[in-house]
C-alpha positions as CSV (number, residue, x, y, z in Angstrom):
1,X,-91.7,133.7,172.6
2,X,-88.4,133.0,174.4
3,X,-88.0,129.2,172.6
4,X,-88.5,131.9,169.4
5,X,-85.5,134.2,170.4
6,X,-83.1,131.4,171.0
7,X,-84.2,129.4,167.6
8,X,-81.9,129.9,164.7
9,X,-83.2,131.3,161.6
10,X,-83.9,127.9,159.5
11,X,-85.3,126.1,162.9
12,X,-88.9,126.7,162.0
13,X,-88.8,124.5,159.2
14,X,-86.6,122.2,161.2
15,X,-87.9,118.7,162.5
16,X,-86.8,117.4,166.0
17,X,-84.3,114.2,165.3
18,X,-85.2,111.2,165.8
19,X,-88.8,111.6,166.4
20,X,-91.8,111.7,164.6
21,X,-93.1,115.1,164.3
22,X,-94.1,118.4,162.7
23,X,-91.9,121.1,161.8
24,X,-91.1,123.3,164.9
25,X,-92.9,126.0,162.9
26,X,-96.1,123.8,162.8
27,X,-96.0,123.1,166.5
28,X,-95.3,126.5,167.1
29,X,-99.0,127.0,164.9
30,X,-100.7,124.6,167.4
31,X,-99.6,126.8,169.9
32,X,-101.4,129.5,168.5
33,X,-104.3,127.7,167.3
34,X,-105.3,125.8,170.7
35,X,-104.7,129.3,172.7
36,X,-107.3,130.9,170.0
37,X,-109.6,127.8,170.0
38,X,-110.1,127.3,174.0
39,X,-110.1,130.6,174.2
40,X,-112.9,131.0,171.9
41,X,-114.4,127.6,174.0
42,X,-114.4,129.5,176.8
43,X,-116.5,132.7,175.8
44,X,-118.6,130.2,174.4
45,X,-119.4,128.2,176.7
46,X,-118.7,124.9,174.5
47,X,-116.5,123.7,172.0
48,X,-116.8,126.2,168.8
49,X,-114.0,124.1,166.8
50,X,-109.9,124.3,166.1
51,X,-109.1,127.4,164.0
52,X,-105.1,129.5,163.8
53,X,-105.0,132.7,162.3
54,X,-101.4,131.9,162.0
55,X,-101.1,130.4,158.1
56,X,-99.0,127.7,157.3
57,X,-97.1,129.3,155.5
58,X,-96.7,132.1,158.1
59,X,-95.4,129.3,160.8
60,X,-92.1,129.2,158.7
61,X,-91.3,133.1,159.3
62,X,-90.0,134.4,162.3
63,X,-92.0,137.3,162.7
64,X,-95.1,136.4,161.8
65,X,-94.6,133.4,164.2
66,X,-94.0,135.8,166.8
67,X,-96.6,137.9,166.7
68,X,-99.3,135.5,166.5
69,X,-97.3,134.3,169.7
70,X,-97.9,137.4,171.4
71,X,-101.3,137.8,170.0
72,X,-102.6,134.5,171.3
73,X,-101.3,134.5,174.8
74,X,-103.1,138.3,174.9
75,X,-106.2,136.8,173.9
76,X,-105.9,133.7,176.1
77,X,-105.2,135.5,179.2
78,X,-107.9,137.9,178.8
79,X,-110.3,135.1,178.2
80,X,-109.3,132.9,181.4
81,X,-108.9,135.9,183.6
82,X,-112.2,136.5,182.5
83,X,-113.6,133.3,182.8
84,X,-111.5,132.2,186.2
85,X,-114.1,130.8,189.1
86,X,-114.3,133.4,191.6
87,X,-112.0,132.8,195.1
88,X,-115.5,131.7,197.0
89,X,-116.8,129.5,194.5
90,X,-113.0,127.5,193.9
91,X,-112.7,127.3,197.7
92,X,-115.8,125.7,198.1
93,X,-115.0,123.0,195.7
């Protein structure tokens, strides 16, 4: 969210020079989509598969870019906080 607020306006449809890539907007979508995906993974158990509720077409707007930000890391936190081995079981490793 921070890289977001610093971005110009046009940046999201914007490719980094001289290397191959995506548009900053569709990295910004992987993001999102591998914060929703592990998450999902996690309450799972396994791997359920990559999904983004952030559109393709919503990776090239500020705003919508944003909130999927915000929504993901929500999401993703919840999860691992949730699904974080407890102190005795970690120390024991």
């Amino acid at each position: 969210e921070d890289l977001l607020k610093e971005l110009p306006g046009p940046a999201l449809s914007m490719k980094l020079p001289g290397l191959p890539s995506n548009t900053i907007g569709a990295q910004l979508w992987c993001v999102v989509g591998a914060r929703e995906s592990y998450s999902r993974a996690l309450e799972a158990g396994k791997w359920v598969g990559f999904s983004c509720s952030l559109s393709a077409e919503g990776s090239k707007t500020r705003e919508a870019v944003r909130t999927a930000l915000i929504m993901s890391r929500s999401t993703h936190t919840a999860v691992t906080r949730f699904a974080a081995p407890s102190p005795t079981i970690a120390s024991a490793a």
